[in-house]
C-alpha positions as CSV (number, residue, x, y, z in Angstrom):
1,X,82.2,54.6,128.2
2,X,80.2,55.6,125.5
3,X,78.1,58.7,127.2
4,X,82.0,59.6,128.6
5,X,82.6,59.9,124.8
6,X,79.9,61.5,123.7
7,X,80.7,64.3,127.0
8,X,84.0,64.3,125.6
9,X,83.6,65.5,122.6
10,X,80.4,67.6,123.4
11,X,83.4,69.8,125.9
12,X,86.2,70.2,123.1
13,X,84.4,70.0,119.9
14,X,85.4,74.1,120.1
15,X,88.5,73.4,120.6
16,X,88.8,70.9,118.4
17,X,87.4,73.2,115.7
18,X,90.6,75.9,116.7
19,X,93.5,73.1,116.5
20,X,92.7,72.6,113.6
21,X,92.6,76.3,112.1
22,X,96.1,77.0,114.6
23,X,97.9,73.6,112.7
24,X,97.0,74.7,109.7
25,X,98.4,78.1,110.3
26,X,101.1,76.5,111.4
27,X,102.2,74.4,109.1
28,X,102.2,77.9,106.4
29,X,104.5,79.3,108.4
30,X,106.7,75.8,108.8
31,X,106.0,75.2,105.2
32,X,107.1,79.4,104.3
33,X,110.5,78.6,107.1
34,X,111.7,75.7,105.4
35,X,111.0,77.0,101.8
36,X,113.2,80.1,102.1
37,X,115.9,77.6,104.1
38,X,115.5,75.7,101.1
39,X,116.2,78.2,98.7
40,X,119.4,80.0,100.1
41,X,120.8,76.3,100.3
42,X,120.4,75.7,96.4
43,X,121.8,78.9,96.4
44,X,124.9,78.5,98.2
45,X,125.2,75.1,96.0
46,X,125.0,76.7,92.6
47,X,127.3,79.6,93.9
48,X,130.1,76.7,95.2
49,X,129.0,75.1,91.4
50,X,130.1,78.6,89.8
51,X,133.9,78.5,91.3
52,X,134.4,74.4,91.0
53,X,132.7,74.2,87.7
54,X,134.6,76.1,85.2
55,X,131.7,75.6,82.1
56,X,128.7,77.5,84.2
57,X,131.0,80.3,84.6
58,X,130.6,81.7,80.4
59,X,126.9,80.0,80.9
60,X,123.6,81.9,82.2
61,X,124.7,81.0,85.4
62,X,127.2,84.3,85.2
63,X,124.8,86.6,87.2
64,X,126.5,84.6,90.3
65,X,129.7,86.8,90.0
66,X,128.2,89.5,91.3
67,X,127.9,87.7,94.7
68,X,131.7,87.1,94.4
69,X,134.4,88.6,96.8
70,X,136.6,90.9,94.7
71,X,138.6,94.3,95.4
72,X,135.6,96.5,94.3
73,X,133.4,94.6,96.6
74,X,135.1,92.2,99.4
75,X,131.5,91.8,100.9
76,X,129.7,91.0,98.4
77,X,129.8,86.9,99.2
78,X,127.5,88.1,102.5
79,X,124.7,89.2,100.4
80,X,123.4,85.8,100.4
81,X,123.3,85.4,104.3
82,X,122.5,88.8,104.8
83,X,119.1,88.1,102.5
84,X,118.2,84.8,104.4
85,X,118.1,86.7,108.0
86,X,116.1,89.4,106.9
87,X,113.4,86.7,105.2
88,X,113.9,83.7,107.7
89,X,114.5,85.7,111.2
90,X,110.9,86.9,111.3
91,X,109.5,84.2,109.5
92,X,110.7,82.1,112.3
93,X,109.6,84.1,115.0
94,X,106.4,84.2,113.5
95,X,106.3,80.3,113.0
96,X,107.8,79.3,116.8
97,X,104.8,81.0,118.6
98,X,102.1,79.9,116.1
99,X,103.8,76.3,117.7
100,X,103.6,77.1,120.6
101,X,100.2,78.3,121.1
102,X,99.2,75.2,118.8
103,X,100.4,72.7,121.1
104,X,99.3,75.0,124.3
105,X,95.6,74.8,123.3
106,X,96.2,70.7,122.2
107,X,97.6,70.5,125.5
108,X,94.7,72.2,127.1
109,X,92.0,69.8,124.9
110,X,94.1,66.6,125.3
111,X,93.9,67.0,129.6
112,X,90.2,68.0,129.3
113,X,89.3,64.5,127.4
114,X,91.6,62.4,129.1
115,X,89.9,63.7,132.4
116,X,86.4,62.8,131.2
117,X,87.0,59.7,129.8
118,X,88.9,58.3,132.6
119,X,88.1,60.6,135.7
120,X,89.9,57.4,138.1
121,X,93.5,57.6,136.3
122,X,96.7,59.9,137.5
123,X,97.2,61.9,133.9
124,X,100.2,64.4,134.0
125,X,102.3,65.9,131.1
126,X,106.0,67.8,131.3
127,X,106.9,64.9,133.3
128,X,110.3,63.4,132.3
129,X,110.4,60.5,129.7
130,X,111.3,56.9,131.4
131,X,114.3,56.7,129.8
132,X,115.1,54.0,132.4
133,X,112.7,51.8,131.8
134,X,112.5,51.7,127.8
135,X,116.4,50.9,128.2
136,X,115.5,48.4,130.6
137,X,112.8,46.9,128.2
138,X,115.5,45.8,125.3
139,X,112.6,47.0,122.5
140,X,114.7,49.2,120.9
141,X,117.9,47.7,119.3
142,X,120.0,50.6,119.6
143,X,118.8,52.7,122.7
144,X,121.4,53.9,124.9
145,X,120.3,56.3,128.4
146,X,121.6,59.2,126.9
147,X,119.4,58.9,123.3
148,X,116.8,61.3,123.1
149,X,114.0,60.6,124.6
150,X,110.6,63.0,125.0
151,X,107.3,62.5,127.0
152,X,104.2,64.2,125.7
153,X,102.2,63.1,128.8
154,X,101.7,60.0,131.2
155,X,99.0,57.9,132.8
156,X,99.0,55.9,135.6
157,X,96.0,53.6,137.4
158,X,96.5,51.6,140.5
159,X,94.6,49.0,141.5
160,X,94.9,46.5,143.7
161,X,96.5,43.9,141.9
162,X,99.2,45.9,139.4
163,X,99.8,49.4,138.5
164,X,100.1,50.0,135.1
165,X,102.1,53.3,133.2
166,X,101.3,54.5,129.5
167,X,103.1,57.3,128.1
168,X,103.7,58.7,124.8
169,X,106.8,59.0,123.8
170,X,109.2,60.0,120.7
171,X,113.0,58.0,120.7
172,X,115.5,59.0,118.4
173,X,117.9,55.9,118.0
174,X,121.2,55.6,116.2
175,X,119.4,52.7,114.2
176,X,120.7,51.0,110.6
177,X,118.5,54.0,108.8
178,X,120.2,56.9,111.0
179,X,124.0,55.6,110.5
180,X,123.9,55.5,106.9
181,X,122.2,58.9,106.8
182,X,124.9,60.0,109.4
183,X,127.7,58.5,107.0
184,X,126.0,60.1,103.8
185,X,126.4,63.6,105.9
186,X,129.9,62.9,106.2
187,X,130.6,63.0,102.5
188,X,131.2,66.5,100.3
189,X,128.0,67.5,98.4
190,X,125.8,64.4,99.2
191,X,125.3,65.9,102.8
192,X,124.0,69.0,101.2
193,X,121.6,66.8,99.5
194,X,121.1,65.2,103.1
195,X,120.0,67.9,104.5
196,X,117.8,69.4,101.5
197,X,115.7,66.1,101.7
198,X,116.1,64.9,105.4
199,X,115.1,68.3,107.1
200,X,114.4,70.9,104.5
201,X,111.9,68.6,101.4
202,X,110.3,66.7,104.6
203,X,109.4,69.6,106.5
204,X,108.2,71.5,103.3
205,X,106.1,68.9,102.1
206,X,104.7,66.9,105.3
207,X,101.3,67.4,106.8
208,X,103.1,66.9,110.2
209,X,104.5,69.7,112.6
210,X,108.3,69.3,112.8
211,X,108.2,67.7,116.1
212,X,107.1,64.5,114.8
213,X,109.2,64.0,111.6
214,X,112.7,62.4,112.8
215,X,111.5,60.0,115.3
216,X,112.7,56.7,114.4
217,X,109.6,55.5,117.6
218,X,107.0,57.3,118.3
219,X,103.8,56.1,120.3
220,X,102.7,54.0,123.5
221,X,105.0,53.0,125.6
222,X,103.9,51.1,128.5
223,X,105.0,48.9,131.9
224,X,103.6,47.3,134.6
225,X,104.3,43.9,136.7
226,X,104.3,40.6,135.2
227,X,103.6,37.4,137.7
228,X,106.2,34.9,136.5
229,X,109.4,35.3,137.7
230,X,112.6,35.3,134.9
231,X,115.8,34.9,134.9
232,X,116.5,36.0,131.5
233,X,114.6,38.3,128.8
234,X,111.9,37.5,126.0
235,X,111.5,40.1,123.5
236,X,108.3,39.7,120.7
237,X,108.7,42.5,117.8
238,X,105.9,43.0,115.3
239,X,107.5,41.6,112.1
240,X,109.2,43.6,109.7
241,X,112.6,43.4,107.8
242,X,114.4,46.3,109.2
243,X,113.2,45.1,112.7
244,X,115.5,41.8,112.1
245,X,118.6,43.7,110.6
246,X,118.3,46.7,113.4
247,X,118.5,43.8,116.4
248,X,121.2,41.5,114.2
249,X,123.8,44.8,113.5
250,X,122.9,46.4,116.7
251,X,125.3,43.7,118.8
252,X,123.6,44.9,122.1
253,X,122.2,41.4,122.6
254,X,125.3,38.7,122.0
255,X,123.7,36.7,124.2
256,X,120.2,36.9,122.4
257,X,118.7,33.9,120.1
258,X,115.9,34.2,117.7
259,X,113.2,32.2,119.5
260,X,111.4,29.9,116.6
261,X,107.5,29.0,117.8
262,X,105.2,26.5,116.4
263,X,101.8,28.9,116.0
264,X,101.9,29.6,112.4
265,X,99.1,32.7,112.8
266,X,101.1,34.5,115.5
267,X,104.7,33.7,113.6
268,X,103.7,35.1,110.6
269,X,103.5,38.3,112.3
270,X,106.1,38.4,114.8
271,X,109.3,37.9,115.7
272,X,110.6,36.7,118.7
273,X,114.1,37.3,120.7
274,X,115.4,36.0,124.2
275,X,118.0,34.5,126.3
276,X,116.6,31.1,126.8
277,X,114.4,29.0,124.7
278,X,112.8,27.3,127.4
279,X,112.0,30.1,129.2
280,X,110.6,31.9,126.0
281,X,108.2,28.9,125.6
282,X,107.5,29.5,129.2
283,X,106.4,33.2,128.6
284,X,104.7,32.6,125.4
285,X,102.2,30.0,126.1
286,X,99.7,29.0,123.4
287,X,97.3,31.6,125.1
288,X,99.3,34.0,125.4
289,X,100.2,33.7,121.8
290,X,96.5,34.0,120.7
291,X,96.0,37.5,123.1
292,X,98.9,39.2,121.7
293,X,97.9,38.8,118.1
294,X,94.3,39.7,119.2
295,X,95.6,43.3,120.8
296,X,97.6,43.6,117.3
297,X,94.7,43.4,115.7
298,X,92.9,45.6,117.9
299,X,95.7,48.4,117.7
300,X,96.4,47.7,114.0
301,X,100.0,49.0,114.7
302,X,103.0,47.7,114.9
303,X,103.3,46.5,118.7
304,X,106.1,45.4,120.5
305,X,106.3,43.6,123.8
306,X,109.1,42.6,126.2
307,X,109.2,40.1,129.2
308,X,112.1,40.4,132.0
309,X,112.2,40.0,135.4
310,X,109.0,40.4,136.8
311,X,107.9,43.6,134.4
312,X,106.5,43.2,131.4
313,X,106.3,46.2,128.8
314,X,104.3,47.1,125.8
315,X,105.1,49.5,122.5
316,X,102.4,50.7,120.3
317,X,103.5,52.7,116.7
318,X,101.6,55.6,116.4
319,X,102.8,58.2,113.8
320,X,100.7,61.4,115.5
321,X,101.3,60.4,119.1
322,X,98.8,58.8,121.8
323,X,98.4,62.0,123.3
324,X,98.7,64.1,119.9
325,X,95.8,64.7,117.3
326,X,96.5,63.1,113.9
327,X,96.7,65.4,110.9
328,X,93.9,66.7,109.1
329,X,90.1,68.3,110.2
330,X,89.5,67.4,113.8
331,X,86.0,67.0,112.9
332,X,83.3,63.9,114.3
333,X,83.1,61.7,117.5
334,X,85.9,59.3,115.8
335,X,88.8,61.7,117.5
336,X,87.9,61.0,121.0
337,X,86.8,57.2,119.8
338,X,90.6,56.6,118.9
339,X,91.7,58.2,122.0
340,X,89.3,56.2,124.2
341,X,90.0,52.7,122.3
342,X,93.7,53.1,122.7
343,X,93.7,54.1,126.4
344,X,91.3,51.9,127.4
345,X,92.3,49.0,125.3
346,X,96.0,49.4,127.4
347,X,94.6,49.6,130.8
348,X,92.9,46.5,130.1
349,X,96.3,44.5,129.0
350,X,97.3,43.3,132.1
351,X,93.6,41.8,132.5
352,X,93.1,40.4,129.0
353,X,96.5,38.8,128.7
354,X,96.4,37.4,132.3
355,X,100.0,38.2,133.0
């Protein structure tokens, strides 16, 4: 694997080199977009402040009236809309194909590496997100078919005992998080404030492109057969607060019970979910136990596994995407490393866990 690497990186270092200079391009323009966004809504506030607020009217605030309909000038409340076209229409041209030739030529370098360090896998992107099966999977508290769902590229290896899939994908849930934002954007002025931090501060200020800021998952997502036959569902989520209340407010699983295990080291970091106790026990054997906070470790990211049927499927947090470069100069070996580790470390599950 390691001369694959070293190939690897020896036939996109150049490319490697110009993602980085097109992101950072990029994000000027996203950074420029959002900025002028910004400042037309602070704007339109303080010009909604000058007609509810009589003090700011004898105040410095004043210059305002002159954007104010009156019979001299009924137009003159379109000045303000009129001045954000002319600034953000070109800016946003000029931003949308800086994007798109960013994630053309990351495209191009992520095929090219996949293909050398794993010349035996099936490795396609613009195919369709499994929407089916990450419902089907019971992860993801609140994921219904029609939440948004996106694919940035899939792998798939037969051999002659399973066939395994990993994608990367990007889910957009109706979580805890998303309905109190949604309920804050139902109330007068707080959901301009909403909007100024959710999509105008985060996009000014992040060192991410905007397609990766309002995921609530984003990362591995994978599937493949499981051996033991069940008749219900075990569900084992990496531990964390809002994991608990997301699957306790959701009410998609009634007929779910938190599933309490003896092995301290693997309790402290997970929590586990299913439809029968025995058969939880059943799944999670003392080995299997061990394995799964071994691959934790060896991710170090929040991972989430699910047992039904006869499939069993895995979820890896990753902020930049499996088939996505993280943030920052795209400089050194360590870029195709990560890559590597994480690709080869899930083609290898169902063999180290023995499922």
């Amino acid at each position: 694997m390691q001369e694959r690497i070293v190939a690897a990186y020896s036939e996109t270092s150049k490319e490697l080199n110009t993602l980085y200079k097109k992101r950072k391009r990029t994000l000027f323009f996203q950074r420029v977009m959002w900025s002028i966004t910004g400042i037309y809504l602070l704007f339109m506030l303080a010009l909604l402040g000058m007609q509810y607020v009589p003090m700011l009217q004898n105040t410095s605030w004043g210059f305002f009236d002159v954007f104010k309909s009156n019979p001299a000038n009924p137009y003159a409340s379109t000045y303000p809309i009129i001045g954000l076209v002319i600034l953000l229409y070109p800016t946003t041209i000029v931003f949308t194909r800086a994007f798109q030739k960013f994630k053309t030529t990351e495209q191009k370098a992520i095929v090219k590496m996949v293909r050398i360090l794993f010349p035996k896998v099936e490795f396609s992107q613009g195919v369709m997100a499994p929407a089916n099966e990450v419902v089907k999977s019971k992860m993801f508290a609140w994921i219904k078919e029609e939440s948004p769902i996106y694919s940035y590229g899939q792998i798939r290896r037969k051999t002659n005992d399973t066939e395994i899939n990993i994608t990367d994908i990007g889910i957009v849930e109706n979580n805890v998080a998303n309905k109190l934002l949604g309920t804050l954007m139902n109330i007068p002025i707080l959901n301009m404030l909403g909007v100024m931090y959710q999509t105008v501060f985060k996009n000014t200020v992040t060192r991410k492109l905007a397609d990766n800021t309002n995921y609530s998952f984003r990362g591995m997502f994978c599937w493949f057969r499981f051996k033991k036959k069940l008749n219900g569902h075990t569900v084992v989520l990496s531990k964390h607060q809002m994991a608990k209340l997301d699957r306790l407010a959701s009410f998609n699983f009634k007929e779910e019970q938190e599933i309490h295990l003896e092995d301290p080291r693997f309790t402290s970091k997970f929590l586990v979910y299913g439809t029968d106790q025995v058969e939880a026990r059943y799944v999670l054997s003392s080995s299997l136990m061990e394995k799964i906070v071994a691959l934790k470790e060896k991710f170090d990211r929040p991972i989430f596994l699910s047992f039904q049927d006869r499939q069993m499927y895995l979820a890896v947090m990753n902020d930049n995407g499996l088939f996505s470069f993280p943030s920052g100069k795209l400089e050194g070996i360590k870029i195709v490393e990560e890559l590597a580790c994480d690709i080869e470390t899930a083609l290898e599950i169902p063999k180290e866990l023995k499922v």
